[in-house]
Residue frames as qw, qx, qy, qz and C-alpha x, y, z in Angstrom:
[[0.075, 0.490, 0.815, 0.299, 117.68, -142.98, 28.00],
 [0.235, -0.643, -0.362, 0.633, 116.70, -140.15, 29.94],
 [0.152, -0.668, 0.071, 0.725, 118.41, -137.67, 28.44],
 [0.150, 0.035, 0.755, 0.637, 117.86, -138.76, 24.79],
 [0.055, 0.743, 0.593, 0.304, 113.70, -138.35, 25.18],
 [0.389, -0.615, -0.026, 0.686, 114.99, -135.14, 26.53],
 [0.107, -0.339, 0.390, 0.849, 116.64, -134.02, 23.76],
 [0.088, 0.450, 0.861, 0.221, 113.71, -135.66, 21.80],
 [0.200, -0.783, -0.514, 0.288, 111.44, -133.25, 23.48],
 [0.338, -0.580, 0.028, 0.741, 113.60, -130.37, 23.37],
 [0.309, -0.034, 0.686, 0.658, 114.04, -130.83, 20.03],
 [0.028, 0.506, 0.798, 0.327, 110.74, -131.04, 18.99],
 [0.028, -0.911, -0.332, 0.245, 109.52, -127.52, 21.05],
 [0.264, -0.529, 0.190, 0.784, 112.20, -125.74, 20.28],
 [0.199, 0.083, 0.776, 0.593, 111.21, -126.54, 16.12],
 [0.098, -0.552, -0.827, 0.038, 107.80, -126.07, 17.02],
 [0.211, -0.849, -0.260, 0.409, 107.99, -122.76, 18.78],
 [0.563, -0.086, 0.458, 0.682, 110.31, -121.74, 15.94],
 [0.258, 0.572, -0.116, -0.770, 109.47, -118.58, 13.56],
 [0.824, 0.403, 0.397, -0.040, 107.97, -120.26, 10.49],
 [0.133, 0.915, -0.337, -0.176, 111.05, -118.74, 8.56],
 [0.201, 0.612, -0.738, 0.200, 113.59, -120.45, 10.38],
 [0.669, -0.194, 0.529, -0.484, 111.66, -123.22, 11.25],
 [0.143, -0.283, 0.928, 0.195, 112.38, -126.98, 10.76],
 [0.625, -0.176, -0.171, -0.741, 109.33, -128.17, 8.82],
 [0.770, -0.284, 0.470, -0.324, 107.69, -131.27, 10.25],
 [0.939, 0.343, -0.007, -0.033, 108.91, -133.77, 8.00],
 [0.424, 0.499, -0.669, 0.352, 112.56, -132.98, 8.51],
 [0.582, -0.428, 0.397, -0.566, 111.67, -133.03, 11.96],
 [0.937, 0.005, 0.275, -0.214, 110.08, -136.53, 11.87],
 [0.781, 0.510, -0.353, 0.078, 112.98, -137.60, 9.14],
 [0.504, 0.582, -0.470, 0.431, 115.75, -136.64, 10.60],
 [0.647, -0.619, -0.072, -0.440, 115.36, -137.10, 14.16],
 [0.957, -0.225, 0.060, 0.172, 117.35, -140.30, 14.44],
 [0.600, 0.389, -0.092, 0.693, 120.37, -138.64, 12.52],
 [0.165, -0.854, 0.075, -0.487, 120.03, -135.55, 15.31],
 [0.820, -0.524, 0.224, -0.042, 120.38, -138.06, 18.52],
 [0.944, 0.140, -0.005, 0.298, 122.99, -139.95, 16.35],
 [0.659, 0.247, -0.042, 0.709, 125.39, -137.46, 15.55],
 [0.115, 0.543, -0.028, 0.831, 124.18, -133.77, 16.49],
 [0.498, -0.669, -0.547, -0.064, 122.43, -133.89, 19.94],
 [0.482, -0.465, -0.160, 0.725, 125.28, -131.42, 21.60],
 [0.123, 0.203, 0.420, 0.876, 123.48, -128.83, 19.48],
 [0.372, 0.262, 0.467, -0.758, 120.71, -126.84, 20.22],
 [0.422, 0.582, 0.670, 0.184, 117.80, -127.78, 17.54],
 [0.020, 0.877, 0.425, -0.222, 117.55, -125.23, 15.38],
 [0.509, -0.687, 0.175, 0.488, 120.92, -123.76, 15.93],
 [0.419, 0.817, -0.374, -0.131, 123.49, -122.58, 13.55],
 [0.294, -0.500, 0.814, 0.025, 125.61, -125.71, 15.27],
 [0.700, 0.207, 0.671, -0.127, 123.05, -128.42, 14.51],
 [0.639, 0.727, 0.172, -0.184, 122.85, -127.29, 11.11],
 [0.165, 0.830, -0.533, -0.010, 126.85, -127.25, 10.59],
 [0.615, -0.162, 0.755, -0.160, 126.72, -130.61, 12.84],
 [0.697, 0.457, 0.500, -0.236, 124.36, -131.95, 9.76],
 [0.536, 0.783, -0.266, -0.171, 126.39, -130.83, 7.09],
 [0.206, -0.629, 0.740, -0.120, 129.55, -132.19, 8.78],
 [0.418, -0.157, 0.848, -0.287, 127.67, -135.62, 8.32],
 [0.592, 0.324, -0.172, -0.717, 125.99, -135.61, 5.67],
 [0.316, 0.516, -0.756, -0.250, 127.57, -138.55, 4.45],
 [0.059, 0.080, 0.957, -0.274, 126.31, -140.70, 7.59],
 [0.552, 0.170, 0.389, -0.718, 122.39, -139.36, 7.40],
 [0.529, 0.378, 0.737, -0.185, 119.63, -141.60, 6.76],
 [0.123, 0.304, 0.728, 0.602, 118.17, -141.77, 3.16],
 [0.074, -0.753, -0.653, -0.035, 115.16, -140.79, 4.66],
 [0.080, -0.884, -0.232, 0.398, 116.30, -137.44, 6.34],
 [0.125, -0.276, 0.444, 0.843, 118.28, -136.57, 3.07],
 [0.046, -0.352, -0.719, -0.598, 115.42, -136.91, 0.95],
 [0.203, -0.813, -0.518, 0.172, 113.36, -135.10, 3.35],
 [0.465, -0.585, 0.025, 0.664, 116.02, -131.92, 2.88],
 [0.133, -0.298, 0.303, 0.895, 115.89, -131.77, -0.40],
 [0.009, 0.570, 0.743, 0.351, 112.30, -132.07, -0.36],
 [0.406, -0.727, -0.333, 0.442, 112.30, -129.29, 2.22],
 [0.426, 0.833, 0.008, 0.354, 114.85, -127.19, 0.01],
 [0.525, -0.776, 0.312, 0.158, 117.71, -127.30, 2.66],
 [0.367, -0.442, 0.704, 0.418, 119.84, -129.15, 0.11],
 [0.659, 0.532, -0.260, -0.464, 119.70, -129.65, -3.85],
 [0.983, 0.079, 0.148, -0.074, 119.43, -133.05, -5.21],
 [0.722, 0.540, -0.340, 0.266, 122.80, -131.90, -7.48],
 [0.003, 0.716, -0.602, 0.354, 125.10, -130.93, -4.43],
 [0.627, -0.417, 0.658, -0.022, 124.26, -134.12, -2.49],
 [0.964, 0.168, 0.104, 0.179, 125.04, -136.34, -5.84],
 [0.554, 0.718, -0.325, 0.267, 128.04, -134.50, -6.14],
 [0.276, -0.629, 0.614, -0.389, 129.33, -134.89, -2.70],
 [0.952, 0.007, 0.285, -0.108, 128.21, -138.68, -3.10],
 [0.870, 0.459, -0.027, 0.176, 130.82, -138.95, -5.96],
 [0.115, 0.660, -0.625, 0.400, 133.49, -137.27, -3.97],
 [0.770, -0.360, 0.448, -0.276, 132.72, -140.60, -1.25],
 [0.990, 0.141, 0.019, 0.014, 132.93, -143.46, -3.89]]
């Protein structure tokens, strides 16, 4: 439990303290959170892993932190329906 608000934490300064460039806005942040701990937490936040992690998975993330991506512009509405129709 520990180490999960840890990474919680981590997560959140690192994003925070982030150039506004390359910075996660707050709404992925808050979205995706649960899909970080779930699948990408051996990643720094931020990272060029976490963001490969997150692609690697798309398939498992929450509704919530995919629609928060491609409200964010991290991902277009057409590439995830097309990768949806390569699942069915």
């Amino acid at each position: 439990m520990k180490a999960k608000i840890l990474s919680v934490l981590t997560f959140a300064i690192i994003a925070a303290s982030a150039t506004q460039a390359s910075a996660v806005s707050s709404s992925v942040r808050n979205a995706c959170t649960g899909d970080y701990l779930s699948y990408c937490s051996a990643h720094a936040p931020n990272s060029p892993g976490v963001r490969r992690c997150m692609r690697a998975n798309g398939s498992r993330l929450s509704r919530r932190c995919v629609n928060a991506l491609i409200k964010a512009g991290y991902v277009s509405k057409r590439k995830t329906r097309r990768r949806a129709a390569k699942l069915r």
